[in-house]
N, C-alpha and C positions, 0 to 999 in steps of 0.2 A: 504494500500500500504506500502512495508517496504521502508527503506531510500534508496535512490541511492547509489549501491556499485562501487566501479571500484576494477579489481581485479589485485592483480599483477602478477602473472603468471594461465594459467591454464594447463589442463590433460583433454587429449579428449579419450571416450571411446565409441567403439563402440558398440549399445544394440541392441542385436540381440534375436530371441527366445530362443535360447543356454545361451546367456549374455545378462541374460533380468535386469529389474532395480532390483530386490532383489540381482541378483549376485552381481551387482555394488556395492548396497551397503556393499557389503564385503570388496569390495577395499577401499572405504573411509578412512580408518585409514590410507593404505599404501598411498595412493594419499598425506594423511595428513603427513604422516612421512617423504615422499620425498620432501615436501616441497612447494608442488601446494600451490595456493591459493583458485581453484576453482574447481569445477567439471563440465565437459564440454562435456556433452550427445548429441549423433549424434538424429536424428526425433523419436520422441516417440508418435506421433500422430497414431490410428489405420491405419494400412498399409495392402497390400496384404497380402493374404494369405501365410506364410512363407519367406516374404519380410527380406532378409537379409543384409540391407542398411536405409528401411526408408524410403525414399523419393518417395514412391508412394503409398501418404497416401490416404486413401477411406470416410474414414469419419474423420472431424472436431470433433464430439462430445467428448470424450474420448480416453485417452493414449488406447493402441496397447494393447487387451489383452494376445497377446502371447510374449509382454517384462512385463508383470505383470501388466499392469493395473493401472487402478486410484491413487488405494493405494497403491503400488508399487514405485510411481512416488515418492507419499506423503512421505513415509516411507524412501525413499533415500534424499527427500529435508532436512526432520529431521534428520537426521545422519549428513548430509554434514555441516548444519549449528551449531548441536553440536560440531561438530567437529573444528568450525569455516570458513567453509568452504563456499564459495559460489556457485550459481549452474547456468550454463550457457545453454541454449539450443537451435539445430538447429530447425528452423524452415522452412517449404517450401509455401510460398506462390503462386506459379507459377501454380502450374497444382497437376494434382492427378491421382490416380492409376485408370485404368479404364480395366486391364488383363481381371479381373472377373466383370463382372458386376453386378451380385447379391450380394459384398461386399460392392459396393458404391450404396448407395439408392438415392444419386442426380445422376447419371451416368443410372442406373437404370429407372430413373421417366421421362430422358429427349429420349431412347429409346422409352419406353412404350409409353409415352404422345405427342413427339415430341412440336412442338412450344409452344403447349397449357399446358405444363409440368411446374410445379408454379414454376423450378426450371430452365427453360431451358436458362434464364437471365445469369445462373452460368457458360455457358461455351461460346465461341469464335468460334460460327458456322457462314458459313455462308451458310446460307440455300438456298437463289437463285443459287448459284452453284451446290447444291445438289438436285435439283427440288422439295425442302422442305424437303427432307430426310439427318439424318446422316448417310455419309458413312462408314462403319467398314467395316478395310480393314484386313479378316482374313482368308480369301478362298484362297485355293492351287490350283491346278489347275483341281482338278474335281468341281469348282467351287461349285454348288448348289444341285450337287449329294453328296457335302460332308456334309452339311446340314441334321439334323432329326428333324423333329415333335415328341414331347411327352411331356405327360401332359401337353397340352395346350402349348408349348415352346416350342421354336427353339433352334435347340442344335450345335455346331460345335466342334466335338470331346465331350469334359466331360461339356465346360463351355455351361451356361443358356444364354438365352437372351430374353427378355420379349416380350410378344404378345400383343398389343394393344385391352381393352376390346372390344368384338363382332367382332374379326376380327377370331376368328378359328368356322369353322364349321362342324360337322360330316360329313366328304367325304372328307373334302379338302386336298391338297398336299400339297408339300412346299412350291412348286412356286408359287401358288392361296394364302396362307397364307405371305410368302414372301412381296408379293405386297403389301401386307395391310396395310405394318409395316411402322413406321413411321423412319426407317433406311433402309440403303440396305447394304448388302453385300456383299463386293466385294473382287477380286483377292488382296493379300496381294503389290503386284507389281505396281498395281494402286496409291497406297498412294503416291510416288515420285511425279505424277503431278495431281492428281484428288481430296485429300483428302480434306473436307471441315471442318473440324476443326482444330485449333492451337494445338499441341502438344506441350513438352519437345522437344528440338532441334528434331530428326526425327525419338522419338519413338514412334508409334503410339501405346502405352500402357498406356502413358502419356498423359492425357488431358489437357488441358490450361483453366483455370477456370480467369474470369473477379471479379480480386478482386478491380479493380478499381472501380465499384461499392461499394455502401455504402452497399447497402444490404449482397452482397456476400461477404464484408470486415466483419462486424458482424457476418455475420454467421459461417464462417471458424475461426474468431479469437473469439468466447464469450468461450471457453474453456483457451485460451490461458491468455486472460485477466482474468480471474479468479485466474491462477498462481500465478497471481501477487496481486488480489487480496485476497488471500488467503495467500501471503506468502512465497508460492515456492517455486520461481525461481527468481532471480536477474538480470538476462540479457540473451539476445536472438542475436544467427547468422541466418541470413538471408540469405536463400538460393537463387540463381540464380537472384537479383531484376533486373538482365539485361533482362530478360523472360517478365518482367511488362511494362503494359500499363504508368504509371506514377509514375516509382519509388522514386522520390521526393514528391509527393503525397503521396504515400502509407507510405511511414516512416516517412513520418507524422502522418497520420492517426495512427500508429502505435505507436508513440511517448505518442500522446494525448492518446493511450488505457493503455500503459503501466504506464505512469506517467514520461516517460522521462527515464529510465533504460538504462545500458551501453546495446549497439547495435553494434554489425558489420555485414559485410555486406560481400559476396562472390563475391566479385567486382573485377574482371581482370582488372589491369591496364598494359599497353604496357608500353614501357623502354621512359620515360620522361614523359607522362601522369599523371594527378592530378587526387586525386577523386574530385567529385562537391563539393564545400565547402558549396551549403547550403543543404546539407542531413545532417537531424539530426541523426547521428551518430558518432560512436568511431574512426571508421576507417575501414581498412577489414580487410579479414582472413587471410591475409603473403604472399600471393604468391611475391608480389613485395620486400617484404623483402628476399624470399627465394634466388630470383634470386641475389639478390647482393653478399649475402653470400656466396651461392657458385664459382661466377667468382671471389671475392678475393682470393679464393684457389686454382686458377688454373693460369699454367704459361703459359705468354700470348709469349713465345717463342717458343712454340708446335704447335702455329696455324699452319705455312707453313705446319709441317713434317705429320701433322694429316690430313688438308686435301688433303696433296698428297696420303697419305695410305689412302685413303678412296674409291680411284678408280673414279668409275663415277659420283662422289660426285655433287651433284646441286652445282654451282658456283654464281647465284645470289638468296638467298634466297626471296627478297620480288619478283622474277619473281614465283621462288618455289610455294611461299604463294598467288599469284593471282593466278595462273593457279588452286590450289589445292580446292578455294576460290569458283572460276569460276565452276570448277567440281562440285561441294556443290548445288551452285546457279543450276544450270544444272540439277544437278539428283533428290540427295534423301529428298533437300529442294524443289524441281522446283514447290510444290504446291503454298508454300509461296509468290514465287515470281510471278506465275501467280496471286493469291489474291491480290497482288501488284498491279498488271499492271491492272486488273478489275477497282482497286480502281481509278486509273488515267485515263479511259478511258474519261473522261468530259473534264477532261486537255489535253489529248493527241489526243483530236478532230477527224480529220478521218486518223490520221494515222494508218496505219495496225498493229494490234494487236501482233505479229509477233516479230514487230519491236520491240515495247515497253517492253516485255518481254524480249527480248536482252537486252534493254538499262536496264532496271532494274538490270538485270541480273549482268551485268557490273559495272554498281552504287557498288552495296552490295560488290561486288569480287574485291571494288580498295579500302575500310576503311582500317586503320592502327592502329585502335585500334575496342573494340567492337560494340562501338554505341555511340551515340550522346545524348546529356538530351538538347534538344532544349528548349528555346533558348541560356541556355549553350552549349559549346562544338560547336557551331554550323561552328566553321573551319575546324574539323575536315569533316564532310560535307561538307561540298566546294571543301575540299581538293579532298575527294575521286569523287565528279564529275567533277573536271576537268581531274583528271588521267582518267577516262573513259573515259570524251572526247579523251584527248591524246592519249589513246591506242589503241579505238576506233574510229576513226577521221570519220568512215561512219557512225555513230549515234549518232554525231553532232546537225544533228537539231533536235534527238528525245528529247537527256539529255538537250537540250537549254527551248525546249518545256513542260517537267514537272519538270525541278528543281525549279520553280518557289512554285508549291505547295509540292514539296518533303522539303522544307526548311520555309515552312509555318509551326507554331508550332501547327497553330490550323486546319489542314487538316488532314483528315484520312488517306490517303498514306503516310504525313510525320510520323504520329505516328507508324503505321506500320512499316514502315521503320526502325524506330530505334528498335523495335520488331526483325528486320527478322535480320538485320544485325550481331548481337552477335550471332546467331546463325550458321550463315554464317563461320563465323572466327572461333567459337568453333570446327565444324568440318571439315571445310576447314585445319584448322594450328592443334589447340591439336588433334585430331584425325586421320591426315591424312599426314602432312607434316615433322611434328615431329617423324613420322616413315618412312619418306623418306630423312632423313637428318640423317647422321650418325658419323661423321669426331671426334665428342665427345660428346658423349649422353647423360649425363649426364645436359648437356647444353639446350637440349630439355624436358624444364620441365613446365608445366603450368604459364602459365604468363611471360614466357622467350621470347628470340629472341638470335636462337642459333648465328645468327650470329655477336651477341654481345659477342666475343670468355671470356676476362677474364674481370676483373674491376682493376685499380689499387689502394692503398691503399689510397692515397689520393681522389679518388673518392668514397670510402667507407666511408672515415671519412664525407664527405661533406654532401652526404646520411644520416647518419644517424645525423648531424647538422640538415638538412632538417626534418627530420622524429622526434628529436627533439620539433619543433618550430613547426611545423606542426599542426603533431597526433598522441604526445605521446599516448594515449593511443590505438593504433590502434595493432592487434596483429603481432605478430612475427613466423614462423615457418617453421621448416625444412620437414616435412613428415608429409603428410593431407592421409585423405581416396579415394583421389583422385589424390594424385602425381604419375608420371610415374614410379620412381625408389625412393626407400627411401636414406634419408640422407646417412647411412653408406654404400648402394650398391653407391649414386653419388660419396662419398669421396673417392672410390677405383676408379671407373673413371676416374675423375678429375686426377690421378696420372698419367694416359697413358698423357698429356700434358708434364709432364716432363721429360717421356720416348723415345718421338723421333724415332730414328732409329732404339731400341731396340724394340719401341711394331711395329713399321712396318715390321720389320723381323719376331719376333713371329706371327701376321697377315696373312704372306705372307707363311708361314708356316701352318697353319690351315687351309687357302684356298688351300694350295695343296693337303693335306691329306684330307680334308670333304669338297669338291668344292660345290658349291651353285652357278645356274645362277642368279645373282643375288646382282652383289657385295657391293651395299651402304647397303643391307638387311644385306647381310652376316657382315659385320663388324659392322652394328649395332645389331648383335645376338652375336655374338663373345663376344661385351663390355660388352652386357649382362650377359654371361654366366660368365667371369672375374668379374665383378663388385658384382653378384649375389653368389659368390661360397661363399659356399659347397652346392649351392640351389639345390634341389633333381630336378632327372628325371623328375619324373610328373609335378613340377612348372615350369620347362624351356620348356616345351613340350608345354605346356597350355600358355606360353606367347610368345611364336612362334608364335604360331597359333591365336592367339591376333593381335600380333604387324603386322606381314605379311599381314592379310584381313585387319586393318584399314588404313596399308599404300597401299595398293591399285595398287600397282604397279602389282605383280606379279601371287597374286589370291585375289581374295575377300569373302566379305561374302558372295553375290548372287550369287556369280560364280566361285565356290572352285576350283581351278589346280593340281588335283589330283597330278599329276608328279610332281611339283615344290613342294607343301608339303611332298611328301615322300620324297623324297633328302633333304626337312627342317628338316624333324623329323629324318634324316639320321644323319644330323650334331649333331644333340642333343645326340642324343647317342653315337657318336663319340667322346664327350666327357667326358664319361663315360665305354666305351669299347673299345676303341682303344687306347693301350698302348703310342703309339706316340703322337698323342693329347695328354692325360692325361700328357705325360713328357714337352710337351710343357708350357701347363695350371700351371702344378705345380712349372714348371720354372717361370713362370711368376708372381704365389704368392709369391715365392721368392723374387722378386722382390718391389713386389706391396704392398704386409702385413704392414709392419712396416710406409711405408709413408702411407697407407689406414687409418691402426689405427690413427697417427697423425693428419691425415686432422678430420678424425670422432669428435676425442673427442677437435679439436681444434675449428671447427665449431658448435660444438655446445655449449661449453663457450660460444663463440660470440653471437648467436643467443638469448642463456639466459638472455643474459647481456646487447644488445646494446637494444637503445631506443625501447619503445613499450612495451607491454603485450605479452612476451614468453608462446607458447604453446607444450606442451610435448605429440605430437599423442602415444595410448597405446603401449607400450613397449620399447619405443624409449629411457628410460633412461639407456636401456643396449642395446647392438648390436642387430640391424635387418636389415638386407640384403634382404627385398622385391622387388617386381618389380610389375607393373601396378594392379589397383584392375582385382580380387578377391585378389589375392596376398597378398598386403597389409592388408587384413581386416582379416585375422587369429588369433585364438584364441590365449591368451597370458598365458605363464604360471607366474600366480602372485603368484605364494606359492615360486618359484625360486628366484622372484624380493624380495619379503620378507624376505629371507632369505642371499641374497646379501647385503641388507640394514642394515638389522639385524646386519649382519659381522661386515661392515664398522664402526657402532654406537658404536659396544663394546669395552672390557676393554681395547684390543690390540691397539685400537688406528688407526691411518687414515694414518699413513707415509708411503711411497711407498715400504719401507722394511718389511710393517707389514699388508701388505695388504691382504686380506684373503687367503684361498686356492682355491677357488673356482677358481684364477688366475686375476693375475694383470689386466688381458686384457679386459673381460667385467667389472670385478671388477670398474677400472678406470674409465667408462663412468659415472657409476651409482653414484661413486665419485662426480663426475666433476657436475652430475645432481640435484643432494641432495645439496651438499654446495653454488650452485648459488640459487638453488630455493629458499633454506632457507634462506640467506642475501639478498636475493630481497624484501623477504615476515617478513623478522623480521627487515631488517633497511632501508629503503625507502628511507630516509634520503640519502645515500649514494648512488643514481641512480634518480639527479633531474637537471644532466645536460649532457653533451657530450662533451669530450674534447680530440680527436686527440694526440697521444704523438708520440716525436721523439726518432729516434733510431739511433745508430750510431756504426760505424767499420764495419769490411769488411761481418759479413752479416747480417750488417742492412735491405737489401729487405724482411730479411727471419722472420720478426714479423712485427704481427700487435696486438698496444696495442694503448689501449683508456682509462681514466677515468671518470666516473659515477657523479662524485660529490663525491669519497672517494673510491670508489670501482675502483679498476683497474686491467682488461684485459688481459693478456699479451698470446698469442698465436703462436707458430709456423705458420707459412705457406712455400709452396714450398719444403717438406722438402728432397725428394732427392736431390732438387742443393743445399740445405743446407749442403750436406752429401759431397758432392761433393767438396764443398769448404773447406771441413777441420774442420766444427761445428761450434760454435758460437766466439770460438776464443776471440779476446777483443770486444765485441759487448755489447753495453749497453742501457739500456732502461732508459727513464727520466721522471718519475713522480716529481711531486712537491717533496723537500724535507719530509721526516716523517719517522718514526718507523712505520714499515709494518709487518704484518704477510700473510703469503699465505694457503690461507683456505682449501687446497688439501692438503700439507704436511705438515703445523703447523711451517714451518722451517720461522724464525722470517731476517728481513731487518732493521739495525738502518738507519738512516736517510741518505743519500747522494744525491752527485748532478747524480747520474748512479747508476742504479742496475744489476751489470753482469747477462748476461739471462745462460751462462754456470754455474753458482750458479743455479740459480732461475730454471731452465728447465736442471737438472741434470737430473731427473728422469721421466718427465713427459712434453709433450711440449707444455703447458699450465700451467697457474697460474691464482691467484683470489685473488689477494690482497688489506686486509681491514684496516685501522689504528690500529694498537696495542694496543689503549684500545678497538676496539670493538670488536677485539680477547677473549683479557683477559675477559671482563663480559660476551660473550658468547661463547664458546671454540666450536668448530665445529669439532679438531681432537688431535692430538698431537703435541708437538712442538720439533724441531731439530735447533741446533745452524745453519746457514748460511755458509755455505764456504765461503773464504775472496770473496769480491766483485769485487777484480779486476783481478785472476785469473781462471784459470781449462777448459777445454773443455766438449764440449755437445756429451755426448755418442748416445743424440737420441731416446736414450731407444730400441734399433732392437732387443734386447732379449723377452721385453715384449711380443712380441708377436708370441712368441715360440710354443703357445698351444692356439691358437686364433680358428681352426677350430672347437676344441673339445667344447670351450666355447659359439661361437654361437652358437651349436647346442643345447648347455646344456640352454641359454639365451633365446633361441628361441624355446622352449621345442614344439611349433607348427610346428617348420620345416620338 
């Protein structure tokens, strides 16, 4: 086993058969020169065939041979760690890919063999509902005429599905062989309320495997522990353990396989929610960090004017989120919760069955966070059964009559429960709500509550007090393979807050030239297209037709509206062919460009810097303006980031006048991203506490600055009313006295009781300032003498981003 590492930042990449682990390890040097500490690989367990994500892996035994393999893995671990690097990896414990079934040979054996299958323990059937068969739910609606027999196997389209030996015989049909099998199959439409195995929330591609089991925890994990025993890999993210039977058990178990390794965990926290403090773990993956970061950059005096331009905007979100909840429980989960209501029929005596599936129903569709770890959390429980009673006052005496065992820890319905409910919410709220709320979308991001509109700086500082004392080491980040919109498409968003009656007019203007029935849609496709520019046709086209069927209002997946998507993909190219759009649009990056770029690279200082382990998703140390996966998981061009870096390292030097040609604008981020990584990961020392700083003069609202333990902060926010009131003017920041240097421009601070932020954010509207000897012994760029500290005004930088469309395009060489 090697020693326990904790890393101080990492760099997540995604490995794909394209970007398999030999690619990766070409990036190593540059992950290293930017300043990661670690290297942080998305599932490399064998997956589907052509699986371009991972996470529906087929077999446990060995990495994925189309991201390279064994040695592949091997070969990336040794570079990382010559490198000094450590290596982090996603794991998924919950379920497995089951598309193809002759790829998974447990998925395979528990068809073939049904109960008597030595492996059929591996999965979460339950078979009395199935009359002893699993049901595969992949028939269209020629049903069993779509069905072939050959060689011995059932076929439906190209995929195999195994015959039970002695069950085909010379003559037979489908249906005579059909019968035999120790599955059935059935219309794809059935699975909502018929399916008899646990899935991934309601793919049924995804099987749900019982790692709660000792057996099936060894046998999925004796590759993984190997890693460790052999050297590796140093730490493991933990995919979905809200999906698990006893995820305090299991990371356990997990704990004791690895040796105790730093661990995080893919854990949604809601806005005031703790994680369980006795999971042995680091913390989770950032979504609760992301959401803070971004409502400190938004001005919480745009809520009125935003959701009056929003039109038929939802007015009470948690009514939003129960009805959307309620839908979930209802349709394309309704098996889950009937498997529920089975499991309580002992308790639920001779009530009609009927009933109890409403009341269930109602339970799951009133939580306010994912699930409960009974007998922790168990208020949150309570909670959501008295709101069902309340909302439901006619199923009164059902929820009286099984909360009794729904709040037992050791009843199969309570465990269940806490089973079905994150599922519940996952696609109730991220999948379904979050595209029917539009007033500022950016706001609607995993693990959010849009109707938490901004954060103020003082509630930021306390957070990250909090996060602090907490779980420092839990990570940090702004754009995952799974956020709605990425950082740099949220920070152009976030600016329509402080635009008002100018982006309600622009709005009111697009909807008259590209009307859409449809209007919270339309104005959350609008944000989009603003937020996402210069995103080509094809990706707004594709995330239209995304966003629209998961928000469910106007067409869906099962039941596309033809007319309402052509008038969708009408607006889209409306902004791309229609001269009038386009002058609106481009008016509006007029607008929007220069405070975008400042929130970008202001937010993500913050994110690098404040408490926890900062994570850099691939490409994110220069501009990218994604929106929803696939989107975000596009190829990155690193020979461009190389040479970006390259720039900034050389003789020329780091000051903002000498910044490369490639242009100030992406230049900047990768700046801002290289000199935090690296003073986090070479002086530690200087980020071992939290400390709030005051700012003063007339636009004190308009920074937010903290220091580290030596390292200090210093960030624009707000910055069009920044602009508005004239710039920074006499506004001064107050770190403890010392000689400072600022690690972006080299321009050096002797010691005072204020440091003018019109000096300090002359050119850039962020800083990163370190003590002046740990400048001097390790230089990070050039140095410029300071403008006096008690005058000049802040230009803002609005020229920077002059040539910002050409640079992403050039940044984002996948666009």
């Amino acid at each position: 086993m090697t020693a326990r590492r904790v890393p101080t930042s990492t760099y997540r990449l995604q490995v794909t058969p394209d970007f398999d682990l030999t690619r990766a390890q070409d990036v190593v040097e540059h992950i290293r020169d930017l300043g990661a500490d670690w290297v942080y690989l998305s599932p490399v367990l064998q997956a589907e065939p052509g699986s371009q994500h991972g996470y529906d892996v087929v077999d446990h035994s060995h990495v994925d041979t189309e991201r390279g393999g064994d040695a592949a893995l091997r070969g990336l671990a040794e570079a990382a760690h010559a490198a000094g690097l450590g290596v982090l990896v996603d794991v998924v414990p919950n379920h497995v890919g089951v598309a193809t079934p002759e790829a998974n040979p447990w998925w395979w054996s528990l068809l073939e063999q049904g109960q008597a299958s030595p492996v059929a323990w591996a999965f979460d059937v339950d078979w009395e509902a199935g009359d002893g068969k699993v049901r595969v739910p992949v028939l269209d609606d020629r049903l069993l005429d779509a069905v072939e027999l050959r060689d011995g196997r059932l076929y439906v389209g190209e995929t195999a599905y195994p015959t039970a030996p002695g069950t085909v015989q010379d003559g037979d049909d489908v249906e005579t062989v059909h019968a035999r099998q120790h599955y059935a199959f059935v219309h794809w439409k059935r699975a909502d309320h018929e399916l008899n195995y646990r899935r991934f929330f309601a793919v049924n591609t995804l099987a749900a495997i019982r790692v709660e089991e000792p057996e099936v925890f060894a046998a999925s994990h004796d590759t993984i522990g190997g890693w460790f025993r052999d050297g590796l890999v140093d730490g493991l993210r933990i995919d979905h353990p809200d999906g698990l039977y006893d995820p305090a058990g299991y990371l356990q178990d997990l704990a004791d396989l690895t040796g105790g390794v730093y661990t995080l965990v893919e854990k949604i926290l809601e806005p005031g929610e703790q994680l369980p403090s006795s999971w042995p773990v680091d913390g989770t993956t950032g979504y609760d960090a992301l959401g803070v970061v971004d409502r400190v950059f938004v001005d919480p005096a745009g809520e009125e004017a935003l959701t009056a331009a929003s039109g038929a905007e939802p007015t009470d979100w948690q009514q939003l989120t129960h009805d959307t909840r309620r839908g979930i429980a209802d349709g394309i989960l309704g098996s889950e919760v009937a498997r529920l209501a089975r499991l309580l029929a002992s308790t639920a005596g001779d009530l009609p069955q009927e009933r109890v599936v409403d009341a269930v129903a109602e339970i799951v569709a009133s939580f306010d966070v994912y699930r409960t770890y009974l007998p922790e959390g168990v208020h949150h429980l309570i909670d959501a059964l008295e709101r069902a009673a309340e909302t439901r006052p006619d199923l009164d005496d059902v929820i009286d009559r099984i909360a009794p065992a729904l709040v037992d820890p050791g009843h199969a319905a309570a465990l269940r429960l806490q089973q079905t409910s994150g599922m519940v919410m996952a696609k109730g709220v991220e999948d379904t709500a979050f595209y029917r709320t539009s007033r500022l979308s950016s706001l609607s991001e995993v693990g959010g509550d849009p109707s938490v509109f901004a954060v103020s700086v003082d509630d930021f500082h306390q957070a990250q007090r909090e996060r602090q004392g907490s779980w420092p080491h839990t990570m940090t980040t702004l754009t995952t393979h799974d956020t709605k919109r990425s950082e740099d498409t949220r920070a152009r968003i976030a600016v329509l807050a402080e635009l008002g009656s100018e982006w309600s007019s622009a709005l009111e203007q697009l909807n008259a030239l590209a009307p859409l029935d449809d209007a919270v849609f339309a104005d959350l496709l609008w944000q989009a297209i603003v937020g996402a520019r210069p995103a080509s046709r094809e990706r707004l086209h594709a995330y239209a037709e995304k966003a629209s069927r998961e928000a469910g209002d106007s067409t869906t997946w099962t039941e596309p509206d033809e007319a309402f998507e052509q008038q969708m993909h009408a607006l889209v190219d409306a902004a791309f062919d229609d001269p009038r759009v386009v002058a609106v649009l481009d008016e509006l990056d007029r607008t929007i460009d220069a405070a975008g770029w400042s929130n970008g690279l202001a937010q993500k200082l913050v994110q690098l810097t404040m408490p926890g382990v900062p994570d850099v998703y691939q490409g994110t140390e220069a501009w990218d303006r994604s929106l929803v996966d696939p989107d975000n998981r596009r190829p990155v061009d690193y020979t461009e980031l190389r040479h970006v870096l390259a720039t900034l390292d050389g003789p020329e030097g780091t000051g903002p006048e000498q910044l490369p040609a490639v242009g100030l604008d992406g230049a900047a981020k990768v700046l801002v991203t290289s000199r935090a990584l690296r003073v986090r990961r070479d002086h530690p020392e200087l980020f071992t506490r939290y400390l709030g700083l005051e700012a003063t003069g007339i636009a004190a609202d308009h920074v937010l600055a903290f220091d580290r333990g030596g390292a200090v902060t210093v960030a624009t926010r707000l910055p069009v009313g920044l602009e508005r009131v004239g710039g920074w003017g006499d506004t001064l920041v107050h770190p403890v006295p010392a000689d400072r240097v600022d690690l972006l421009t080299g321009r050096r601070f002797p010691a005072s009781r204020g440091i003018a932020l019109s000096a300090l954010l002359a050119d850039l509207p962020v800083a990163l300032l370190v003590p002046a000897d740990v400048a001097d012994a390790d230089p990070t760029g050039s140095e410029h003498d300071a403008a006096p500290v008690t005058s000049g005004t802040s230009t803002n930088n609005t020229a920077a981003v002059s040539d910002q469309q050409a640079e992403i395009e050039i940044l984002e060489g996948h666009a």
